[in-house]
C-alpha positions in Angstrom: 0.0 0.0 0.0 1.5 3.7 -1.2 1.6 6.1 1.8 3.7 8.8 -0.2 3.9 9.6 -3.5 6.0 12.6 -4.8 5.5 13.6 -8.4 7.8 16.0 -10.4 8.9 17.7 -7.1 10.7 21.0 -7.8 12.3 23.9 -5.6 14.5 26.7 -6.5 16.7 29.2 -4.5 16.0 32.7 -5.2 18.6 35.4 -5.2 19.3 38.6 -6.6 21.8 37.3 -9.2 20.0 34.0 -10.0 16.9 31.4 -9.3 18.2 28.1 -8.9 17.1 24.3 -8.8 18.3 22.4 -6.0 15.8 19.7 -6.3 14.6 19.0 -9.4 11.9 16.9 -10.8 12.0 14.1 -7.9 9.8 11.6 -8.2 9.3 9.1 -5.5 7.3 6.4 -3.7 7.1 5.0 -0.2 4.8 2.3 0.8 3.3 1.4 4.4 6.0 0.1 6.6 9.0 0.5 4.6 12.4 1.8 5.7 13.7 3.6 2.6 17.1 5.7 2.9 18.1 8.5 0.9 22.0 9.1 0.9 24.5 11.1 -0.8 27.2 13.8 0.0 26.5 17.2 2.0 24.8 19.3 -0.5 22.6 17.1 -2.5 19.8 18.1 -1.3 18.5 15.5 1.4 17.5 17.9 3.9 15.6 20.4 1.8 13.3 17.1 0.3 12.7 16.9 4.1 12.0 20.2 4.7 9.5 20.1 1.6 7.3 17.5 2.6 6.6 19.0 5.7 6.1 22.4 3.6 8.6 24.0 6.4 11.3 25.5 3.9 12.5 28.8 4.9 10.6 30.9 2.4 11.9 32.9 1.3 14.8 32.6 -0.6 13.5 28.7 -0.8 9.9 27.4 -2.5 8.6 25.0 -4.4 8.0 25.1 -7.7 6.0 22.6 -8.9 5.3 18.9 -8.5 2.8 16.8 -6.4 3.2 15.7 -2.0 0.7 12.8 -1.9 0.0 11.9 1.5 -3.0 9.3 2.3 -4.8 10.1 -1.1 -4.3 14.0 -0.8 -1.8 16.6 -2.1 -0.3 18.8 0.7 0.1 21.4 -1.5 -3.2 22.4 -1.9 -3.5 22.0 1.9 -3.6 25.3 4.0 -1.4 26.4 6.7 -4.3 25.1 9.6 -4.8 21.7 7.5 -0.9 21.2 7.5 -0.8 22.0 11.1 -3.0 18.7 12.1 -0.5 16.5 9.7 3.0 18.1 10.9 4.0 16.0 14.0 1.0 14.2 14.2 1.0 12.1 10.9 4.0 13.0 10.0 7.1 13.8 12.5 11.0 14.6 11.7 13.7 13.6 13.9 16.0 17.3 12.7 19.1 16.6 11.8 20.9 18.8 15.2 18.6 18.8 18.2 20.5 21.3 20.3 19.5 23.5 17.3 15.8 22.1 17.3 15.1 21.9 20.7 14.3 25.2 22.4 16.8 26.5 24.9 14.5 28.2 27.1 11.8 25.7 27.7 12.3 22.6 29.8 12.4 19.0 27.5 8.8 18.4 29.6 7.3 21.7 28.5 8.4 20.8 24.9 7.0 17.3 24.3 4.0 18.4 26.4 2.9 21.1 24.0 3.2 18.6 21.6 0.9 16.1 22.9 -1.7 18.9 24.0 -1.6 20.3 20.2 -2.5 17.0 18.6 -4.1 15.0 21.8 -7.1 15.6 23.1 -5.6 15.1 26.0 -4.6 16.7 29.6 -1.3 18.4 31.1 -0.7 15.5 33.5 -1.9 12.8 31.5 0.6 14.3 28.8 3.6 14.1 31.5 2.2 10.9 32.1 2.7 9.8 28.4 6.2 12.2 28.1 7.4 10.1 31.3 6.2 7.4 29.2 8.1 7.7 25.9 11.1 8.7 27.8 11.3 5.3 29.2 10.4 3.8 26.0 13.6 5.8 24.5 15.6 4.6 27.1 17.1 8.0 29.1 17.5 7.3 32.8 15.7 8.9 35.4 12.7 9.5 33.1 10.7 11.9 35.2 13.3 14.1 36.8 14.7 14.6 33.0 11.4 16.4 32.2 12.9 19.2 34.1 16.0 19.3 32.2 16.9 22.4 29.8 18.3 21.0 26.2 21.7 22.7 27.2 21.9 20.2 30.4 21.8 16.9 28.3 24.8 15.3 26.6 23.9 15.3 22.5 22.6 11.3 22.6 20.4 11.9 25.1 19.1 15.1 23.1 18.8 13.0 20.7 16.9 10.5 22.5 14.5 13.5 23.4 14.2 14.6 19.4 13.0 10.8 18.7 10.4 10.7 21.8 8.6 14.1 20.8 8.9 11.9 16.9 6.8 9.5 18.0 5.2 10.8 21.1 1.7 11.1 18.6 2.2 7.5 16.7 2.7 9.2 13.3 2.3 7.4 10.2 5.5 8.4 8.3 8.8 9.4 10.3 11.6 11.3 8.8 15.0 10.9 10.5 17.1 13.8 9.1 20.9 12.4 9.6 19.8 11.2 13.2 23.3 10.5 14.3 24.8 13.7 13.2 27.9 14.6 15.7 27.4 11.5 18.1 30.3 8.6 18.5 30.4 5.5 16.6 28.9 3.8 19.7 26.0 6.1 20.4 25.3 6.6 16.4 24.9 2.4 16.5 22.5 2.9 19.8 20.0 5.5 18.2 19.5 3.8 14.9 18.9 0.4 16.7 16.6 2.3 18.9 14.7 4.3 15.8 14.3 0.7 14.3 12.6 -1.0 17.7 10.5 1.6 17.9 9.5 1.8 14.5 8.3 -1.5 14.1 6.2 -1.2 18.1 4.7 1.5 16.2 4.6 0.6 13.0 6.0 3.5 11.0 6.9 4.4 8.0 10.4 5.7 7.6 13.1 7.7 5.4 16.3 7.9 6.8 18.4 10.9 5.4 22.1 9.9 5.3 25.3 10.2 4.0 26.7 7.1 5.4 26.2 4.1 3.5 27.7 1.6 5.4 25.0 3.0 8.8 22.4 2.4 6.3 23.0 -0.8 4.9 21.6 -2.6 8.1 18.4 -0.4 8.6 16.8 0.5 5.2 14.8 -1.8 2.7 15.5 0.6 -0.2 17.9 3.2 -0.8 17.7 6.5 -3.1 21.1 7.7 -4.4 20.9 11.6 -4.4 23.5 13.9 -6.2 22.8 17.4 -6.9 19.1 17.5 -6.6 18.1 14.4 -8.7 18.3 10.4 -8.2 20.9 9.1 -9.6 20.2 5.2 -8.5 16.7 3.6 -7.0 17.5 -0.2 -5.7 16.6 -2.5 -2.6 19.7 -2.2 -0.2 20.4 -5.9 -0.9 20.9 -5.3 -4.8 22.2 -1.4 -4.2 25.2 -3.0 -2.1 26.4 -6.2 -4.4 26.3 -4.7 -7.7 25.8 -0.7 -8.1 25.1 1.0 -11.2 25.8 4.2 -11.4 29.4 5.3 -10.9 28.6 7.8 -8.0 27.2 4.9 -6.0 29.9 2.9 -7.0 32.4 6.1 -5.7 30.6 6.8 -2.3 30.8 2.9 -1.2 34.7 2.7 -3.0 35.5 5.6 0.0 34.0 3.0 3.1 37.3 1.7 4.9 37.0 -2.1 5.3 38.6 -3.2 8.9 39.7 -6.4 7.7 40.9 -5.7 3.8 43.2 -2.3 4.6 43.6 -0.5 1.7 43.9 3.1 0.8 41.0 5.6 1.5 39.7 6.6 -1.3 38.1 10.1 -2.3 35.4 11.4 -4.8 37.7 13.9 -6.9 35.9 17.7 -7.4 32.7 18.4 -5.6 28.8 19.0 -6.1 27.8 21.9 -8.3 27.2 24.9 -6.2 25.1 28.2 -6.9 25.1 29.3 -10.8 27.3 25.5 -11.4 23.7 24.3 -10.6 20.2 23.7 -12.9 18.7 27.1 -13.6 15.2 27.7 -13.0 14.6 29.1 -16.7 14.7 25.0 -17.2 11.3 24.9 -15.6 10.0 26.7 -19.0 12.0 25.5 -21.5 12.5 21.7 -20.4 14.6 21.4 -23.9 17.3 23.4 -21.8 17.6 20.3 -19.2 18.2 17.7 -22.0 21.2 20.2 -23.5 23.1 20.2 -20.7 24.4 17.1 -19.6 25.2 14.7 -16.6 25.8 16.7 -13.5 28.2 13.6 -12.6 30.0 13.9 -15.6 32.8 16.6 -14.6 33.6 14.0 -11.9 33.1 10.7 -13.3 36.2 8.0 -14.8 34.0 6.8 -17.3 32.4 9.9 -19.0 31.8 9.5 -22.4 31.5 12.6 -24.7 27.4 11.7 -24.9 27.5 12.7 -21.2 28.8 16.2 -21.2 26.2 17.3 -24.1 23.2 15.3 -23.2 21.5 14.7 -20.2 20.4 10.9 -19.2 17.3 9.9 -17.9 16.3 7.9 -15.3 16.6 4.3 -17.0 14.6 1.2 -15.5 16.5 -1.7 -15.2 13.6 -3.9 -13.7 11.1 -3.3 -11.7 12.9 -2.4 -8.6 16.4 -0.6 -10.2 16.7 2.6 -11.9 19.6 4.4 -13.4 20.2 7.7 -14.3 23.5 7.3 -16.7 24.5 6.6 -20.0 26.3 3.1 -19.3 22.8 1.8 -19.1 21.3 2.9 -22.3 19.7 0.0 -24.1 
């Protein structure tokens, strides 16, 4: 069963120089219970699809252009601001990608997830500290009900954020985004969250996309993964079939640059970097789509096996079966 459906999904930066694409035509599905990552270098463009399902792009210089956000049948869109408000942590809830940054520094953590629960529960205040005390426990911080008192600034960054994933869940939502969830935390406490995010989603039953940039955390936790490079998929596949035998040669670059404890080698690095501002897809492409297919890979400048085809014409997203897509040359038939 589809849960979310994003058609032709486009946003553009405006500036006083330019108006640019950093997502362009994304186009995406997620069914009911599935774990589906979406990785690729700082930059591509993870956090802003986040940020655009939940409609909260910092507007302006950010919007989005055109496309569809199908949630449950309807397109959030063409939802007003009090309409999205009942969805936003309630059907859908992001863990942010910094929760010092998210978390408010001059409310308590109690005050915080209790607002929560009294904005989308019919609920009251002590049955909602019942319920924070509650999810607390659940996320495993120690000494549950005295941390309700806590400011953000008094709690070490994996128990913040343990806090970030209990006001996730604290109104069973139907489709969780995890935003880089282990940003900044050790290799130990990166391992704990993710293992925690995945017990609780299953008890709850969730939906999830899990925003990273780290293939090898993802590997263990996602059922499909979406390779993202400036602003477009580059390579759909299960994680099973993504892993053994990449396709594109950006997903074959990012897992080349994954040290392997017992085969030491050489690290490895992506040579260049991601377009940036005016390098990126102008928004002029948006009215004349002819201007998108004369411009080429945005790999290509890059890429060890560019062929000449690459640089002048761009390549679209190729299906290899029914669960692999492609967007490169190699794979032309």
């Amino acid at each position: 069963m589809t849960l979310l459906s994003i058609k032709n999904l486009s946003c553009s930066i405006t500036s006083k120089k330019e108006k640019i694409l950093p997502l362009y035509d994304i186009n995406l599905t997620l069914s009911k219970n599935e774990t589906l990552a979406i990785v690729g270098e700082s930059g591509s463009g993870k956090s802003l699809l986040c940020l655009s399902l939940l409609q909260i792009l910092p507007s302006p210089p950010i919007s989005i252009e055109t496309g569809e956000i199908i949630f449950k049948g309807q397109n959030l869109l063409n939802l007003k601001d009090k309409e999205l408000q009942k969805i936003r942590g309630k059907e859908i809830s992001m863990i942010f990608q910094e929760p010092m940054t998210a978390l408010n520094p001059v409310f308590t953590i109690g005050e915080q997830i209790v607002e929560m629960l009294l904005t989308h529960e019919n609920i009251s205040k002590k049955d909602a500290l019942d319920k924070a005390e509650y999810l607390f426990e659940r996320v495993k911080i120690p000494f549950a009900k005295k941390r309700l008192e806590a400011y953000p600034h008094e709690l070490s960054g994996g128990m913040r954020q343990r806090v970030m994933i209990a006001m996730a869940l604290s109104c069973n939502p139907l489709l969780l985004l995890a935003d880089e969830p282990t940003t900044a935390l050790d290799l130990t406490t990166q391992a704990e969250i993710l293992t925690l995010i995945k017990e609780l989603k299953e008890a709850y039953e969730t939906t999830m996309l899990l925003v990273s940039h780290d293939l090898g955390l993802v590997a263990q936790y996602a059922d499909n993964i979406a390779v993202l490079y400036a602003g477009e998929f580059v390579e759909k596949a299960p994680a099973r079939e993504l892993f053994s035998a990449p396709k594109h040669p950006y997903t074959q670059a990012l897992l080349a640059t994954i040290p392997i404890l017992d085969k030491p080698k050489n690290l490895t690095a992506i040579k260049g970097h991601i377009p940036q501002g005016n390098e990126r897809l102008s928004a002029d492409i948006l009215k004349s789509p002819e201007l998108y297919l004369q411009r080429g890979c945005n790999f290509a400048p890059r890429c060890t096996y560019a062929l000449k085809k690459c640089f002048d014409e761009t390549p679209p997203l190729f299906s290899l079966n029914a669960q692999e897509q492609v967007r490169c040359w190699l794979h032309e038939k």
